[in-house]
Steps between C-alpha positions, in 0.01 A plus 500: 500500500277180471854289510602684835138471621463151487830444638396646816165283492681194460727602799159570736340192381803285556482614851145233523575289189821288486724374186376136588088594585275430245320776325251624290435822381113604341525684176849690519594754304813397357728175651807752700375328836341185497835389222688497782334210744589148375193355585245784370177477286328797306126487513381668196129502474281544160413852620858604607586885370829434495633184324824413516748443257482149288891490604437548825700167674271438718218236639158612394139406668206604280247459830456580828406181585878374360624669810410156728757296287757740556475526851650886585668574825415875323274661261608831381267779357700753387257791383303251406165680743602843302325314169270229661156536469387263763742506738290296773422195266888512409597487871238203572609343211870511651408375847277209354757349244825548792549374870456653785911556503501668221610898458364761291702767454308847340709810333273794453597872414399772732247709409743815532694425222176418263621859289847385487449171402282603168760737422746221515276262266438784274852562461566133455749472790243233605298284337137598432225285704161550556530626885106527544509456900705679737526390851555611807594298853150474584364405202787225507410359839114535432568315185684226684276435750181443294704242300639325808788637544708654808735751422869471663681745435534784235774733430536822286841510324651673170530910607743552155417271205774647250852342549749815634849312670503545820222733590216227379637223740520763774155596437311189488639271725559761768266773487209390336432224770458771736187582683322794351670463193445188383134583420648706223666170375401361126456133540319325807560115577237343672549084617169311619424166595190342414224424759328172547195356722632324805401158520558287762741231404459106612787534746567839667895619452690419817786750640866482649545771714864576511643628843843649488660431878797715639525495888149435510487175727221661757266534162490160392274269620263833537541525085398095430226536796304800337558442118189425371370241249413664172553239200449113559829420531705785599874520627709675743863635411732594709880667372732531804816704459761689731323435809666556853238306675388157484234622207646157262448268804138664602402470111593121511332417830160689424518331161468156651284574781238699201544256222142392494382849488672542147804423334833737610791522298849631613770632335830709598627797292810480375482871406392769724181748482142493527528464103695239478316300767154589298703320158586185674167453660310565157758275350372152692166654478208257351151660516394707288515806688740663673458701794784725727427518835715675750639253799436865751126466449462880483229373175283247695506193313120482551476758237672295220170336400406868362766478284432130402155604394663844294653267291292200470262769400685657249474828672874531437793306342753648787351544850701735725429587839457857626535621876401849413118488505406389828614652823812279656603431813710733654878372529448281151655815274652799592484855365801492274381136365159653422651804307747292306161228420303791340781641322633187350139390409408784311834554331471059360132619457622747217791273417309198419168653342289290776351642833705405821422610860736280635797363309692359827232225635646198553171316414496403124304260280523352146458192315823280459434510141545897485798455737700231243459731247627794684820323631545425139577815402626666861783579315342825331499664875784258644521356844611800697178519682554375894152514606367346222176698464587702229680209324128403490377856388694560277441180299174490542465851346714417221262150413188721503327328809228699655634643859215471818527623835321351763505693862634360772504628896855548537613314863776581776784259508483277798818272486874607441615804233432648185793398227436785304746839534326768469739761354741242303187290359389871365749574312498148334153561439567804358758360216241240405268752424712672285603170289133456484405808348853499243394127435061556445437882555737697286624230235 
């Protein structure tokens, strides 16, 4: 049971924490999980409950304050809050000794299965530890945000903890993630990020807004005419592809007659979709953050400097854009759009553990540093996405980043036609949902 257990924590973890991420995990109870990251620490304090083995082949930190030399991408309490006694000073003592990138992942045991799991010590099926607090959600959020911490995501997993073939792989990784019944789930993984006091730094991060153009020549000089200023030395980039018009041309011409304004860079796709055209323009990219902004100007770009401030803030890590707060004008969505916006939010909502009211907004924001590290591992979801926004979505759900949503007043189109199908674009939509939930949801 405890061998079949931990196999199917290792499998949840590995969802955040990669072969090649460094970790460290606070006072385990035996070495089944962290033994399997290359570049892993144990940190085994004086007052641990639950030694490990002297054979156990792995790096050991007697302190807390160790943890700065090591660096973690992740720290990993696994039932570690079950037997601490001050769980507040251990969190602070986390956040002080790691950087602001750093992870903490937390496995606690619901509260439901507090009979059950004495029996199962008593019997010896697991080992005996001194489980002296019992948590619930609340008390895990509370906890994390008196010790500076914001809480990501959580998930309940683990409905049937005894190995039966067939019926146990059924059972958790298709009906326990269920809504409704995954409350009745044994094990709960929670992921935070640590909180820090924004301070203003010497030089204020500067922007390239990337503009993906298709048949959008009417748009152009309108786009490099009302793009604000936000950083001190922001850039403009524009990714042409497929056009019928003279959209290329129109980019080349404004870009001369605007180049004191700020700098505008072209490229063309050699690809095709919105997706594509987002990669290239992110690829010749040099500010450190990136910004999407859609060449129809149905998002104003005078509304981009509330997402600049979102993230130079650290409200968020990802800043999305959602059209479904304030009224919009009337021709800029139609019914059947709406519908599928609400349905498709709420179903990614459940599918990605993070609140979305809008998951199709072209307007998105995140640091290029977030972004390399996402394209370095794109190949978990693949490249199958056309839009590109949930490319973004679902990476950034996998790394851990803190998801925002700043309202926008959602505009009428003014100049030429919408590329998007409404029907055809569904059903593609619909597919990537479904590899998202096989690929983070039910794993």
């Amino acid at each position: 049971m405890r061998n079949y257990l931990y196999k199917l924590l290792y499998r949840y973890i590995s969802l955040y924490v990669r072969p090649e991420d460094r970790l460290v995990e606070v006072d385990p109870p035996n070495a089944i999980i962290i033994s399997r990251y290359p570049q892993s620490a144990v940190l085994e304090r004086a007052e641990s409950a639950t030694p490990l083995a002297a054979d156990a082949a792995v790096k050991r930190l007697a302190a807390v304050e160790e943890l700065s030399k090591e660096a973690p991408d992740f720290v990993l309490l696994n039932g570690t809050l079950h037997r601490e006694r001050d769980i507040q000073k251990l969190l602070q003592d986390i956040r002080s000794n790691t950087s602001p990138a750093t992870r903490v992942v937390i496995t606690y045991y619901s509260s439901l299965w507090r009979p059950l799991v004495a029996l199962a010590s008593a019997l010896g099926v697991r080992s005996k530890t001194p489980e002296s607090n019992w948590i619930t959600h609340d008390d895990i959020t509370n906890m994390l945000l008196i010790s500076d911490y914001q809480l990501v995501r959580c998930e309940s997993r683990v409905l049937l903890p005894v190995y039966i073939p067939i019926i146990s792989y059924l059972v958790n990784r298709f009906i326990a993630p269920l809504p409704g019944i995954r409350h009745l789930c044994l094990v709960n993984i929670a992921l935070a990020r640590p909180l820090w006091p924004v301070t203003e730094p010497e030089t204020a991060p500067s922007v390239s807004i990337v503009v993906a153009a298709r048949n959008e020549e009417g748009n152009i000089e309108q786009i490099i005419q009302r793009v604000p200023r936000m950083g001190p030395d922001d850039e403009l980039v524009f990714v042409e592809g497929g056009s019928t018009d003279k959209t290329w041309d129109k980019i080349g011409e404004m870009a001369e007659k605007y180049k004191d304004k700020m700098p505008i860079l072209k490229i063309q796709q050699d690809g095709t979709g919105k997706g594509d055209a987002v990669r290239k323009g992110f690829g010749i990219c040099t500010k450190d953050i990136l910004m999407i902004l859609d060449a129809d100007m149905t998002v104003p770009p005078e509304d981009l400097p509330r997402f600049y401030e979102a993230i130079r803030t650290d409200k968020g890590e990802y800043i999305n854009g959602t059209r479904l707060v304030y009224p919009m004008e009337k021709e800029a969505m139609r019914f059947f759009n709406i519908i599928g916006n609400k349905f498709f939010a709420a179903a990614f909502s459940f599918v990605l553990g993070q609140q979305f009211r809008d998951t199709l907004c072209g307007t998105k924001v995140m640091t290029r540093e977030n972004y390399e590290k996402l394209a370095a591992h794109r190949h978990y979801f693949g490249e199958f996405d056309p839009f590109g926004d949930f490319d973004l979505i679902f990476g950034c759900a996998r790394m851990g980043l803190k998801i925002v949503e700043v309202p926008i007043t959602y505009r009428e189109r003014t100049y030429g036609d919408t590329n998007i199908s409404r029907w055809s674009h569904g059903v593609l939509l619909l597919r990537m949902l479904l590899f998202a939930a096989w690929r983070i949801k039910f794993i």
